[in-house]
C-alpha positions in Angstrom: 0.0 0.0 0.0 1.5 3.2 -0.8 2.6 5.7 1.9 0.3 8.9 2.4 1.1 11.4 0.6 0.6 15.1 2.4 -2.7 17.0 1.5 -2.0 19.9 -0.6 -1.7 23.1 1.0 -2.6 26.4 -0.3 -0.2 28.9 -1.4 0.9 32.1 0.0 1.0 35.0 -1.7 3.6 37.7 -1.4 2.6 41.3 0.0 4.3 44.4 -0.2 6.9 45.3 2.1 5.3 47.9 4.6 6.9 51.1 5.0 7.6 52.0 8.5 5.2 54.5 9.4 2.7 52.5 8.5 3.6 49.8 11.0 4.1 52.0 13.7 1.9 51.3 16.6 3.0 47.2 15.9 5.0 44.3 18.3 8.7 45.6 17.2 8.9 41.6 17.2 6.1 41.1 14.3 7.2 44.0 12.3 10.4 42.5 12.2 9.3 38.9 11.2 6.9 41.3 8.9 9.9 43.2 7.3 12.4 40.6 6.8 9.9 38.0 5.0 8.6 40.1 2.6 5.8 37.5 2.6 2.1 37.2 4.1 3.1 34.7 7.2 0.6 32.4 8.8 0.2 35.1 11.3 -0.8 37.9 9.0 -3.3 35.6 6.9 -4.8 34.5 10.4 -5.1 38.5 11.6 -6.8 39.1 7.8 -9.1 36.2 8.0 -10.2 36.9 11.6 -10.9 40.9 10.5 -11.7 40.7 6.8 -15.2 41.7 5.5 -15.0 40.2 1.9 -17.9 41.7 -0.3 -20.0 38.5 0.1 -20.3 39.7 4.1 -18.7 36.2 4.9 -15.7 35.6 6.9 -12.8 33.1 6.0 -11.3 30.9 7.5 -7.8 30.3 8.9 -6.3 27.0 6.4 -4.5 25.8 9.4 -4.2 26.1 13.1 -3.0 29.4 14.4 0.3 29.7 17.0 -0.1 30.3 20.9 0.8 33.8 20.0 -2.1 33.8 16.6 -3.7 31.9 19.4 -3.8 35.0 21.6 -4.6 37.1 19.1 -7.8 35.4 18.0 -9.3 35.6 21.6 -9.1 39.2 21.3 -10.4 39.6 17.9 -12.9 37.2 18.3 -14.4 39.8 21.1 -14.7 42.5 17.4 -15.0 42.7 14.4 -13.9 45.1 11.7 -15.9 48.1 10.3 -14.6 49.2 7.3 -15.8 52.9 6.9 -16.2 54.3 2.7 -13.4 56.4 3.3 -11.4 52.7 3.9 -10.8 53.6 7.4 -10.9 50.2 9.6 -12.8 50.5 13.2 -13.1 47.5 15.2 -16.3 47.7 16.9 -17.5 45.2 19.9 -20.8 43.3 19.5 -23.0 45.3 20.6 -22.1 47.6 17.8 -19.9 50.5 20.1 -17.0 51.5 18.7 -13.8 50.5 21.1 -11.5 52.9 19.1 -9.3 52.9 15.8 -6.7 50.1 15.5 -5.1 50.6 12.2 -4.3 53.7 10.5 -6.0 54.1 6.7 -3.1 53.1 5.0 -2.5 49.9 6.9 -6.1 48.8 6.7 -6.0 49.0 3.4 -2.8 46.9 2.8 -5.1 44.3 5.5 -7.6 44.6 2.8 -5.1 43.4 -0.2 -3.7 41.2 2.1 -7.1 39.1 3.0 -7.8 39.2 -0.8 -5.5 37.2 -1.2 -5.8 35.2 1.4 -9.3 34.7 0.4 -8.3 33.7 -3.5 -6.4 31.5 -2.1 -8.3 29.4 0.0 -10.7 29.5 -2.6 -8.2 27.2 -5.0 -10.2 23.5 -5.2 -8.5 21.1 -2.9 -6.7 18.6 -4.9 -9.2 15.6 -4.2 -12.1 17.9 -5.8 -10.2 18.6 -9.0 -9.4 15.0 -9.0 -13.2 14.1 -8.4 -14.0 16.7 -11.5 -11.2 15.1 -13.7 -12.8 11.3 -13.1 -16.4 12.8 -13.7 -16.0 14.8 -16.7 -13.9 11.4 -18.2 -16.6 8.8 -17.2 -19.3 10.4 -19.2 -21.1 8.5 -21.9 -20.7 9.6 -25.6 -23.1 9.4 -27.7 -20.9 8.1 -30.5 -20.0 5.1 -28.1 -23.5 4.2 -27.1 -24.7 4.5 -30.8 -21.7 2.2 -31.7 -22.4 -0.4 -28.9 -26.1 -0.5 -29.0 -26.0 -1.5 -32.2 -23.5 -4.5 -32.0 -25.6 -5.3 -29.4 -29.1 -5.3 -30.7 -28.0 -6.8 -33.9 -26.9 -10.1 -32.1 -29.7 -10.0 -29.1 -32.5 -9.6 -31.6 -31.8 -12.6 -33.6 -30.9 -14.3 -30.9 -34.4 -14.5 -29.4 -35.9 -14.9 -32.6 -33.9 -18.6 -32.7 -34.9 -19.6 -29.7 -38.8 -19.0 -30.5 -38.4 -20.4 -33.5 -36.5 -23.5 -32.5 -37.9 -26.3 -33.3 -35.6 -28.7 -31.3 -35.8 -26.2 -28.0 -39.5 -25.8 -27.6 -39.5 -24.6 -24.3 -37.7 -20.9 -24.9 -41.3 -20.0 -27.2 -42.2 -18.2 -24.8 -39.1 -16.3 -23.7 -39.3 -12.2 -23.2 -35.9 -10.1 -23.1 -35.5 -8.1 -19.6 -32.7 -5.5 -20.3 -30.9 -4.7 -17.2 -27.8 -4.0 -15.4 -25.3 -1.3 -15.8 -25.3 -0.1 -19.5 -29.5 0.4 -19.1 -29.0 2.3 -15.8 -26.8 4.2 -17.9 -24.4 4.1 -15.6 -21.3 2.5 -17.2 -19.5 2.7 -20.6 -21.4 1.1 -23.0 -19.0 -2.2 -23.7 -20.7 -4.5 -21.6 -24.2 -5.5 -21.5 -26.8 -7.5 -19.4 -29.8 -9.1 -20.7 -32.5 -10.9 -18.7 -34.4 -13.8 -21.1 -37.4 -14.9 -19.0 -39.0 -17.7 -18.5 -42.8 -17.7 -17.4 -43.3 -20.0 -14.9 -47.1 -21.1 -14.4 -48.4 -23.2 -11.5 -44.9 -23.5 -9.0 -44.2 -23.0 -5.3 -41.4 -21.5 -4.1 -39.6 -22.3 -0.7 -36.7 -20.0 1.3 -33.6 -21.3 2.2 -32.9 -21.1 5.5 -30.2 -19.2 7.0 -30.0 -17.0 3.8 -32.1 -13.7 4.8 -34.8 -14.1 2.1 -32.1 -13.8 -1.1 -32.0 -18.0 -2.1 -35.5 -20.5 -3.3 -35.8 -23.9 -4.1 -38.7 -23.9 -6.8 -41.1 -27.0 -7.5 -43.8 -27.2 -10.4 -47.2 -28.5 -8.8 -47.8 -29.8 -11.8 -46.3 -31.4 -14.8 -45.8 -28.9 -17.9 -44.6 -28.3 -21.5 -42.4 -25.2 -20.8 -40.0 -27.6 -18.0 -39.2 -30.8 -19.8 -37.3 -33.1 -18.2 -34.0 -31.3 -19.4 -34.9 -28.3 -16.6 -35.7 -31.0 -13.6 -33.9 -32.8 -10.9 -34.7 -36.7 -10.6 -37.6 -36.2 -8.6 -39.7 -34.5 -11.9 -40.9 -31.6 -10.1 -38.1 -29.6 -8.6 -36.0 -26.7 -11.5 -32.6 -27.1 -11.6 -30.5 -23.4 -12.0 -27.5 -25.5 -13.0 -29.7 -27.8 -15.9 -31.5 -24.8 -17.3 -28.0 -22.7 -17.3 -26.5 -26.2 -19.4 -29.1 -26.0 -21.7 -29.3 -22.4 -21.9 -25.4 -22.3 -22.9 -25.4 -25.2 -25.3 -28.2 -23.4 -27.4 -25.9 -20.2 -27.4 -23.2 -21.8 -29.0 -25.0 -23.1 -31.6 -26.8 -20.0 -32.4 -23.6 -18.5 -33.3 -22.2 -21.1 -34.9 -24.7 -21.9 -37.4 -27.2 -18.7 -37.6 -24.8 -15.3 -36.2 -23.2 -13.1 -38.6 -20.6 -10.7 -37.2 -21.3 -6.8 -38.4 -17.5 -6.8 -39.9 -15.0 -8.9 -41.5 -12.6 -10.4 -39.6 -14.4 -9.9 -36.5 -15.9 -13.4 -34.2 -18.5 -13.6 -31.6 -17.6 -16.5 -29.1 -19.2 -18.0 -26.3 -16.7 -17.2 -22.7 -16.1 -20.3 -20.1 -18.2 -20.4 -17.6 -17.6 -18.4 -14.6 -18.1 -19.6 -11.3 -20.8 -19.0 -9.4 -22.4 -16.6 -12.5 -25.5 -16.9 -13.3 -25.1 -15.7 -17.2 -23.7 -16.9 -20.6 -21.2 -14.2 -21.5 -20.5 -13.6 -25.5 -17.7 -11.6 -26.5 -17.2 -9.6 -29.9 -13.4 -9.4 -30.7 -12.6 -7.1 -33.6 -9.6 -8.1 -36.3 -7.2 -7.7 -33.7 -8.2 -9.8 -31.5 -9.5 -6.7 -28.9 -12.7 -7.3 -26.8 -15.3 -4.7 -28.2 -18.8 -5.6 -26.5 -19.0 -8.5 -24.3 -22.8 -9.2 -23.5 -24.4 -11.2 -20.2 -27.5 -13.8 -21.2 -29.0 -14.2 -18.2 -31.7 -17.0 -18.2 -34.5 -16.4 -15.6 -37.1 -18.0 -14.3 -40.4 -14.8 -13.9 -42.6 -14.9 -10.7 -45.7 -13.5 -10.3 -46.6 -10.9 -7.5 -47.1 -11.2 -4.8 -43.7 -10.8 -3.8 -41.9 -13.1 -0.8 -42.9 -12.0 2.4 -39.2 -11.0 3.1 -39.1 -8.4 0.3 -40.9 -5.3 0.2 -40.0 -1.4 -0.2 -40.1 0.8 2.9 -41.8 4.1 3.4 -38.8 5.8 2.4 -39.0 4.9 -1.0 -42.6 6.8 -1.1 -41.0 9.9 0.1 -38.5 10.0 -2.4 -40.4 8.7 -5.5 -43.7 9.5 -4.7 -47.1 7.2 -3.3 -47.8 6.9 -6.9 -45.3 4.4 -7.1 -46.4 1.2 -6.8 -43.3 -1.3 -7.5 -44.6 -4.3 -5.7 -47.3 -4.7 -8.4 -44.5 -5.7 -10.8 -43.4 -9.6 -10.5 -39.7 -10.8 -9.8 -37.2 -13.1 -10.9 -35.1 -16.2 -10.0 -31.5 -16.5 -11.8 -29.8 -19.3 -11.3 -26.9 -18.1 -9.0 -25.6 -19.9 -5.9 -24.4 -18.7 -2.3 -20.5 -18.9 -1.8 -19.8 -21.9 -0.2 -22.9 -24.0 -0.2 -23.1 -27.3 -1.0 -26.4 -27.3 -2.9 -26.0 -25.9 -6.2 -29.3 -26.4 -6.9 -31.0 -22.8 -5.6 -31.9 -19.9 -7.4 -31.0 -16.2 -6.1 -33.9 -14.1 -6.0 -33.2 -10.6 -8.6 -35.1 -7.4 -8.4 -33.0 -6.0 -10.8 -35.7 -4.7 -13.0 -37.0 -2.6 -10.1 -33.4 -1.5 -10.0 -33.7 -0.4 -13.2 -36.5 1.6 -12.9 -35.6 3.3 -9.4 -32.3 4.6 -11.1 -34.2 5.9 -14.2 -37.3 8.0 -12.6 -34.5 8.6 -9.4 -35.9 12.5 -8.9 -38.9 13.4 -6.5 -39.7 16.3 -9.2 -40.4 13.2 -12.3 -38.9 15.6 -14.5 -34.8 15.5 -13.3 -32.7 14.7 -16.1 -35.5 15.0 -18.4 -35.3 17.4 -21.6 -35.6 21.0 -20.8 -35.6 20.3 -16.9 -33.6 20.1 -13.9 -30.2 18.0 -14.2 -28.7 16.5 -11.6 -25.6 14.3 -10.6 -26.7 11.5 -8.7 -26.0 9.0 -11.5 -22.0 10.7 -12.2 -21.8 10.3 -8.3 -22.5 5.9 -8.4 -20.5 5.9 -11.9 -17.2 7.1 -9.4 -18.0 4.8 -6.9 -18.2 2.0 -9.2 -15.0 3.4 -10.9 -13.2 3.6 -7.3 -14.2 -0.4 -6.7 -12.4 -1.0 -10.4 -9.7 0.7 -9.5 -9.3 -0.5 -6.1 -9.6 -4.4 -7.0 -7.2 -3.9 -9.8 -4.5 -2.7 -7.3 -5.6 -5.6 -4.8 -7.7 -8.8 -6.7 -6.9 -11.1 -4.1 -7.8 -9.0 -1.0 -10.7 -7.5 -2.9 -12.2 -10.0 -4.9 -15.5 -10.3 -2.8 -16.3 -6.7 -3.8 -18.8 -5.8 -6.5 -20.8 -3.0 -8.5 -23.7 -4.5 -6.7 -22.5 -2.9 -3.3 -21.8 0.0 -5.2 -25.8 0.1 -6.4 -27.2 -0.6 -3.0 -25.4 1.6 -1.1 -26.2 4.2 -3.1 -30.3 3.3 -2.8 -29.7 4.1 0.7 -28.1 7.1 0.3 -30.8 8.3 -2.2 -33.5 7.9 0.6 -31.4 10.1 2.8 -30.9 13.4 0.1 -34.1 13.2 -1.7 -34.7 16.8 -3.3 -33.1 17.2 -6.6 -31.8 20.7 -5.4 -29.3 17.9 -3.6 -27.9 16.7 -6.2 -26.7 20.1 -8.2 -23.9 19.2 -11.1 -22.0 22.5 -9.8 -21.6 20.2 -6.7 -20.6 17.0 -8.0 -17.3 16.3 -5.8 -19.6 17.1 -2.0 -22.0 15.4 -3.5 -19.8 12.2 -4.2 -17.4 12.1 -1.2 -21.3 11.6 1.1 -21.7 9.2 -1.2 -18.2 7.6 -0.6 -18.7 8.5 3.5 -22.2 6.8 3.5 -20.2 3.5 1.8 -17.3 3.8 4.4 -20.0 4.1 7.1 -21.3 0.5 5.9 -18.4 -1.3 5.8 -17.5 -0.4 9.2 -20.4 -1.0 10.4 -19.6 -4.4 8.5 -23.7 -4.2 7.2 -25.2 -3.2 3.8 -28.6 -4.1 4.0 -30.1 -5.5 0.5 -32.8 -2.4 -0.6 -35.1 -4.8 -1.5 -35.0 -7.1 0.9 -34.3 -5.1 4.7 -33.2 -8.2 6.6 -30.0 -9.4 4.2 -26.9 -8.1 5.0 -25.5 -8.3 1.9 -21.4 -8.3 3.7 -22.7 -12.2 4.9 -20.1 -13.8 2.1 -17.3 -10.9 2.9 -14.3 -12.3 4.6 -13.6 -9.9 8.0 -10.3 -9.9 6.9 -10.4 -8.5 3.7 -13.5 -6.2 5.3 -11.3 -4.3 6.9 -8.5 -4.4 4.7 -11.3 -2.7 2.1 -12.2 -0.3 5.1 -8.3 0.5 5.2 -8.2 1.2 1.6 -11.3 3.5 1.5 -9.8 5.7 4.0 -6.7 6.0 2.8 -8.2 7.3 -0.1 -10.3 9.9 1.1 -7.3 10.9 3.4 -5.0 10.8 0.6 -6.8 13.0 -2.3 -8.3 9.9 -4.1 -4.8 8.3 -5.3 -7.0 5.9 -7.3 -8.6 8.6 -9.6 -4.7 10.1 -9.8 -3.9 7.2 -12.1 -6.0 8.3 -15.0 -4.1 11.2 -15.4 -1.2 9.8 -16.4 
C-alpha cells in the first residue's frame, strides 16, 4: 500500500513590504518577522481572515491552526469585528455595535484589505481531491458516439438471438421467452461495452420455498404440476423440482450453436464466441473481438425463471421509497425473478437467487422526487456521475488488490447508493455544480457501511448483503477506502497519467 502522501496546501501570496510609518503602533517583534519575510506569514493571513469583511459579508477561515501567539490574538479579535468605513478607514467595533477605538491607520487597513484578498483567493483554489473528483467525472461520461456504436453490436446479435430460440424447433420450451434489459449499460451508468440481458422464463403453477439461513435472497422452486415449458431437461430426478445448474447447461449449449450456425458478425474479420463459464455466475457471457483480437462488446444472457406478484414476504419497499419517488409508485405490483446463482460456499447448487434487478432499473431511471430530473428541458442532476465514481473507485481498487478484494462488487456500489438516495431526496441535492460534495457523502455513506460491517439489501431489509465478505479483507477494504479519502483519491490520480 502506498505511503500517504501530504494533502495539498494552499499557497501564499507575497505582500508588499510595509513602510515604516505605516507599521508604527505594531510588536517591534512582528514588524520585524513582517519586514524581513517580505511575505504574508501564517500570522498575517490568520489577523486578515479573523478581521476581513469580503464583499460577500462572509468571513474566511484560517487554512491551518493558528500559533499560541495567533492563538492570543484570536481571543481578542474574536471579542470584534472590523468596520470598514467608505473612506477605507478600519474600526473595530464590539458586539453590541460601540466602537472601542481605531486600531489601524487608513493606509495599513488597506494593505489588510489586499492582504485578505489574497488570502481569500487562495483558500478558494479547489482542494486537490475535488479537481481530481471533476477530472474522473467529466472522463466517465457516456458519448453518444459510443453508445450509438455499442447499441447496435448489441441489438444486432440480441435480436436474432431471441428470434432462434422462438423459433426453435428442437428447443421448444424458450417460445415463450421475453428479453429483460438490465444491469449497468441500461441504468446508464457504465461505458457502454458490456451489457446484461434478462431472457425470462414464465413459470405457471410452482411453489417456491426459502432457504434457511440465507435472509430471504435464495429458493428452491417446484412445479405442482407437470408442464410443456420444463421438460425433463430443466428437472432434478424427482420430476418436479428446476434445476438453475440444468437450465443454465441447456441455456449455454443453445448459445453456441446459435452462433455457430445462424450469427453473422457486423464486420470482416471480427468473431463472436461463447466465454467459459464463470463460477458462481448466473449468465452466458458472448464476446465480440474485432480483427485484432481486442474485446469490443461482451454481452451477459441471463436465463431467468419470472414470478408472479405477490412478492416473498421477506421483500418489500419501505416508506422511504414513497417519500423520495412518490405514493404513486407502486413497485410491488410488478413480478420478480429467480437466476440461477448460488451462495459462496454452499453445497447445494441447486438454488436460485432471487433478482429485483428490473426494479433496479426503474428506481435509477425516474430517481428525482420532481419526475422531471434529467428530463429534456428540466432540472439535471448528478446523482448518476456520483455511483458511476464509486463503481470506478471499486475498479480501480480491486485492480491494485484482486486477491484481498475480490469479494467486492458494482452491486455494493448500487445498493449503497439506494440508501443514500433515501437520505438526500430533493433534486436541489444533487446540483452538477456540486458534483465532488456530492460524491465524497456518497463515498462516507459506503465507508459508514463497511464499518459497520452491514449493507442491507434495498429490497430485501433483513439481508446483510457483507454475509459472504471475509472480516479480513472487510477491513482491509475499510483500510483502503480511508486511505483514499485521506489521501486525495490516489485511485482517480492514475488516470491522469
Amino acid at each position: 500500500m502506498s505511503k500517504p502522501i501530504p494533502s495539498a496546501r494552499t499557497k501564499q501570496g507575497k505582500v508588499p513590504r510595509r513602510k515604516a510609518e505605516e507599521s508604527r503602533g505594531r510588536n517591534s517583534k512582528a514588524d520585524e518577522g513582517t519586514e524581513n519575510s517580505g511575505v504574508m506569514d501564517t500570522q498575517s493571513v490568520s489577523q486578515a481572515i479573523e478581521f476581513a469583511v469580503t464583499t460577500s459579508g462572509r468571513k474566511l477561515r484560517a487554512p491551518e491552526a493558528p500559533s499560541t501567539q495567533d492563538s492570543e490574538c484570536s481571543q481578542q479579535s474574536s471579542k470584534t469585528c472590523l468596520q470598514l468605513s467608505k473612506a477605507g478607514s478600519a474600526k473595530p467595533i464590539d458586539e453590541s455595535g460601540g466602537h472601542l477605538g481605531q486600531l489601524y491607520s487608513r493606509s495599513a487597513s488597506a494593505d489588510l484589505c489586499e492582504s485578505s484578498e489574497m488570502a481569500a483567493a487562495a483558500l478558494a483554489m479547489p482542494s486537490q481531491d475535488v479537481l481530481r473528483i471533476k477530472k474522473r467525472a467529466k472522463a466517465l461520461t457516456l458519448k453518444q458516439e459510443e453508445i450509438t456504436k455499442a447499441a447496435g453490436i448489441f441489438n444486432g446479435f440480441i435480436d436474432p438471438f431471441i428470434s432462434y430460440l422462438k423459433e426453435c424447433p428442437e428447443k421448444p420450451y424458450f417460445k415463450k421467452v421475453t428479453k429483460l434489459t438490465t444491469g449497468s449499460y441500461y441504468e446508464f451508468i457504465d461505458h457502454p461495452d458490456e451489457f446484461d440481458v434478462m431472457l425470462a422464463l414464465p413459470v405457471r403453477s410452482y411453489r417456491y420455498t426459502e432457504v434457511d439461513d440465507w435472509n430471504g435472497l435464495y429458493y428452491k422452486v417446484t412445479l405442482l404440476r407437470q408442464s410443456r415449458s420444463f421438460p425433463k431437461p430443466f428437472l432434478l430426478e424427482d420430476g418436479n423440482t428446476v434445476s438453475p445448474v440444468k437450465v443454465l447447461e441447456e441455456f449455454r449449449k443453445l448459445v453456441s450453436q446459435f452462433i455457430a450456425s445462424s450469427y453473422k458478425v457486423p464486420s470482416p474479420g471480427w468473431k463472436m464466441k461463447l466465454s467459459r463459464k464463470k463460477q458462481n455466475s448466473p449468465a452466458a457471457t458472448v464476446v465480440m473481438l474485432d480483427d485484432k483480437g481486442d474485446e469490443v462488446v461482451s454481452i451477459d444472457l441471463v436465463p431467468a425463471l419470472e414470478i408472479s406478484p405477490p412478492w416473498p414476504d421477506s421483500c418489500g419497499v419501505g416508506k422511504d421509497v414513497e417519500k423520495w419517488l412518490g405514493k404513486k409508485t407502486k413497485l410491488r405490483n410488478n413480478p420478480f425473478y429467480f437466476v440461477a446463482k448460488q451462495p459462496r460456499g454452499h453445497d447445494d447448487k441447486e438454488v436460485w437467487r432471487i433478482s429485483f434487478s428490473h426494479i433496479e432499473k426503474e428506481i435509477l431511471n425516474n430517481h428525482g422526487n420532481t419526475k422531471t430530473c434529467c428530463e429534456s428541458h428540466h432540472t439535471k442532476c448528478c446523482r448518476k456521475i456520483c455511483i458511476r465514481l464509486l463503481k470506478s473507485l471499486f475498479k480501480d481498487l480491486k485492480k491494485n488488490y484482486p486477491r484481498q478484494l475480490s469479494h467486492l462488487c458494482s452491486y455494493y456500489a448500487k445498493t449503497s447508493f439506494f440508501h443514500t438516495l433515501t437520505q438526500w431526496k430533493e433534486d436541489s441535492d444533487w446540483k452538477p455544480s456540486d458534483i465532488a460534495s456530492c460524491f465524497l457523502r456518497v463515498l462516507d455513506d459506503f465507508i459508514q457501511h463497511v464499518e459497520n460491517t452491514n449493507l442491507p439489501h434495498f429490497l430485501i431489509p433483513k439481508c446483510n448483503l457483507f454475509y459472504s465478505f471475509p472480516p479480513k479483507d472487510l477491513k482491509f477494504l475499510l483500510e483502503c477506502l480511508r486511505e483514499q479519502k485521506g489521501n486525495g483519491l490516489q485511485a482517480f490520480a492514475s488516470h491522469e497519467e
